[in-house]
C-alpha positions as CSV (number, residue, x, y, z in Angstrom):
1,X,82.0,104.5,120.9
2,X,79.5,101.6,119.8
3,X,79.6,100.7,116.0
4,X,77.5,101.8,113.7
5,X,74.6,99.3,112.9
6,X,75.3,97.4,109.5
7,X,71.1,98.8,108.2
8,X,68.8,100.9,109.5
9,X,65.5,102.4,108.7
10,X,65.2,105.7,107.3
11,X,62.7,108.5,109.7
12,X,61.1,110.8,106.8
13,X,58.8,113.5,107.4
14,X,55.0,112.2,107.9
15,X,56.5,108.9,109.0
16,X,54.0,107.7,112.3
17,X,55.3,104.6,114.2
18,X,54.7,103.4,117.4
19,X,56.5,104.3,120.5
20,X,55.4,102.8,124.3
21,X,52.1,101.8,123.3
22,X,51.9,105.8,121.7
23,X,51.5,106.9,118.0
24,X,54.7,109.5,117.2
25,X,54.8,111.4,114.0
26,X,58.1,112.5,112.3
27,X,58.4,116.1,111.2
28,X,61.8,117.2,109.8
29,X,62.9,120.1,110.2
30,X,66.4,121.6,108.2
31,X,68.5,124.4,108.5
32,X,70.5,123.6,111.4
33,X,70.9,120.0,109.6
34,X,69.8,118.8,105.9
35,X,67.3,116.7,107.8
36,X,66.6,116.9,111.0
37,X,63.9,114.3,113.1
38,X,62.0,116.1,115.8
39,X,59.5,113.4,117.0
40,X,55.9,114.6,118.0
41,X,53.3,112.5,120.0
42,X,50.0,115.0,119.8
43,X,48.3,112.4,122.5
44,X,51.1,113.6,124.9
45,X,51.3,116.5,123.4
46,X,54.8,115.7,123.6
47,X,57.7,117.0,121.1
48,X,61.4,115.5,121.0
49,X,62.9,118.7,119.2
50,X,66.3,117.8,119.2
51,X,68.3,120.7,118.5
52,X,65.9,122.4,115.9
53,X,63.9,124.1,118.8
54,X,65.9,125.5,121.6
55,X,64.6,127.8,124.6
56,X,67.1,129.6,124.7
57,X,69.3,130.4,122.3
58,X,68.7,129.9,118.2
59,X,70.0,126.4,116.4
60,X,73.6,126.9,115.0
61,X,72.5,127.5,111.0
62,X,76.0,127.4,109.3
63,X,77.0,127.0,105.8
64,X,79.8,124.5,105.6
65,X,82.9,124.6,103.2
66,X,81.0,121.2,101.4
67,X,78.2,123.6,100.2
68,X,79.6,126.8,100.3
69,X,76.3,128.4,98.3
70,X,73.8,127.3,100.5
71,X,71.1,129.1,102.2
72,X,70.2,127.0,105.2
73,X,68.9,129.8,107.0
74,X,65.9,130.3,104.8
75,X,65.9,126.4,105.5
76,X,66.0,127.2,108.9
77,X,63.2,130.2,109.0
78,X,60.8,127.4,106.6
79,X,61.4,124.6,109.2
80,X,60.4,126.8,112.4
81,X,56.8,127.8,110.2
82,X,56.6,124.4,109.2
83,X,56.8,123.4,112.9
84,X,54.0,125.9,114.0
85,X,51.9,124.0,111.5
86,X,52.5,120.9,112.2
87,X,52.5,121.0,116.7
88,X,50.0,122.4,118.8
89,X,51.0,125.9,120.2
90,X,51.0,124.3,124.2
91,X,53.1,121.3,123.7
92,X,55.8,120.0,125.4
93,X,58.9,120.6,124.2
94,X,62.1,117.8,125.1
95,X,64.9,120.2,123.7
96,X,69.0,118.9,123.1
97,X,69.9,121.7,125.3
98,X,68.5,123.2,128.3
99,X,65.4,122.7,130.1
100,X,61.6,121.6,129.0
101,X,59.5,124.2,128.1
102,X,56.2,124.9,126.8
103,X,55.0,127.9,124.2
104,X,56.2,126.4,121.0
105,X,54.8,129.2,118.4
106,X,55.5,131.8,120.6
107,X,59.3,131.0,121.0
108,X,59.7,130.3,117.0
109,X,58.2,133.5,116.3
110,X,60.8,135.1,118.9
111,X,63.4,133.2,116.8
112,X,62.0,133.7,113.3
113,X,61.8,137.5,114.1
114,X,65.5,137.7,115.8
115,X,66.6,136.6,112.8
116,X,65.0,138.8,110.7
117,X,66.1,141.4,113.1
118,X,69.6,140.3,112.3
119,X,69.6,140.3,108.2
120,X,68.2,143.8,108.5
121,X,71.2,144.9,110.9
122,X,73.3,143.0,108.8
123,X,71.7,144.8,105.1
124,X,72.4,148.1,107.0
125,X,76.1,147.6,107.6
126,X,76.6,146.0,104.1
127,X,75.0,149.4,102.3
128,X,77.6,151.7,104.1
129,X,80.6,149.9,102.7
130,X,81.9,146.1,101.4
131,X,82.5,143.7,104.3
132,X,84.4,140.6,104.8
133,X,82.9,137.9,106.6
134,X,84.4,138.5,110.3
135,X,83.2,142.4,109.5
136,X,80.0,141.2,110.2
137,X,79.8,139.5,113.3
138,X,78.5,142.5,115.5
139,X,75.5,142.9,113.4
140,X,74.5,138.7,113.8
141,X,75.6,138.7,117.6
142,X,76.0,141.6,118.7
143,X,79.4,140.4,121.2
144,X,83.0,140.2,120.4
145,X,83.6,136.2,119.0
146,X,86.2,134.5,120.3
147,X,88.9,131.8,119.1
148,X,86.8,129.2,121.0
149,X,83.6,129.9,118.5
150,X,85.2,131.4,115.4
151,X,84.1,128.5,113.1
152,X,80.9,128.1,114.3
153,X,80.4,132.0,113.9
154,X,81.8,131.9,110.5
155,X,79.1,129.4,108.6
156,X,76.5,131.1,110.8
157,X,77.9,134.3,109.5
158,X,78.0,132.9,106.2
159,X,74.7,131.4,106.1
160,X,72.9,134.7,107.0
161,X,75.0,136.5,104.1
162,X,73.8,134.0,101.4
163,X,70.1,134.8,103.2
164,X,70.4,137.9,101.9
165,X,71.9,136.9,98.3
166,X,69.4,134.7,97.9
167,X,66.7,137.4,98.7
168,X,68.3,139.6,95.8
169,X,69.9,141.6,98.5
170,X,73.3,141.4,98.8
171,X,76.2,140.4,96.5
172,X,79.3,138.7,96.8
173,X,82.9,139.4,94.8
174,X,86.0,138.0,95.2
175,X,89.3,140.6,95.1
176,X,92.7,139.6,94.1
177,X,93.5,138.0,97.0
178,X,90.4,135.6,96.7
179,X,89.1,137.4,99.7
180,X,85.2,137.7,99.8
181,X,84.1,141.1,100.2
182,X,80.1,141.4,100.5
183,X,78.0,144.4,99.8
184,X,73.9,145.4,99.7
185,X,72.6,144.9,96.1
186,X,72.1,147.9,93.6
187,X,68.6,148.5,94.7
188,X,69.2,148.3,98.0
189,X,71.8,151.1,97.7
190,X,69.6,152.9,96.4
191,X,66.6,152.3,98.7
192,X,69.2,153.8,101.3
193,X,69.8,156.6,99.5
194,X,66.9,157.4,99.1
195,X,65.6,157.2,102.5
């Protein structure tokens, strides 16, 4: 592993430099990370995603133990509209993880949606009865998690939980134990109730 360089220059959102003899523009994205540099050349029509734009699975979006109240998947859902606002819908896309692929908005949609798909799944299970954290893994994936991905599926787990107390949806309470136990909000209840 080289060192790390003593300085270096800081990429920000809006930052344009030059590349090869081409003009690249930085547009962050967050969620997956606090600040994450995809690099977009619209002359190529060429985007260096990174891992915020994947083809075929979503970005991990995890709350970690250092920010335990974060919401990084509304981050996360912000970034991928930000992103169809800032690339044209045919570019190029170099993902971190499997192949090139074109049909940028169409495949954020897809993930913005499968998201959304989730935190309603996840808002049903959590109106039938309090849930811990591993509770609610079928509703997010929808496959038995094993040892090998518990941690990642935790913060993800995690992250689409605070999603939902952030939207005024859900709560969180602690028992004895320091356990968290997770439930739908009051009017959500009651919207169920109802229904």
């Amino acid at each position: 592993v080289s060192q790390l360089p003593d300085a270096y220059r800081r990429l920000e959102g809006g930052m344009e430099f030059d590349m090869a003899g081409q003009i690249w523009q930085v547009v962050v994205g967050n969620g997956h990370s606090p600040e994450h540099a995809c690099l977009y050349c619209p002359e190529l029509n060429v985007l260096i995603s990174g891992d915020q734009l994947l083809p075929k699975i979503s970005s991990n979006v995890s709350v970690f133990p250092t920010e335990p109240g974060a919401d990084p998947l509304k981050d996360w859902l912000d970034s991928c509209e930000k992103l169809k606002s800032s690339i044209a819908a045919d570019v190029l896309v170099l993902p971190a993880h499997n192949e090139p692929f074109t049909g940028a908005h169409d495949r954020l949609s897809h993930l913005i949606r499968g998201h959304e798909v989730a935190l309603k799944r996840l808002l049903q299970r959590l109106t039938q009865e309090p849930r811990r954290v591993v509770d609610i893994f079928p509703a997010i994936f929808g496959r038995k998690i094993g040892e090998d991905v518990l941690s990642m599926a935790t913060g993800e787990a995690i992250a689409h939980l605070n999603c939902l107390i952030a939207r005024g949806q859900a709560v969180v309470e602690a028992d004895d134990k320091g356990v968290n136990w997770y439930r739908a909000g009051l009017g959500e209840m009651l919207a169920e109730a109802d229904a």
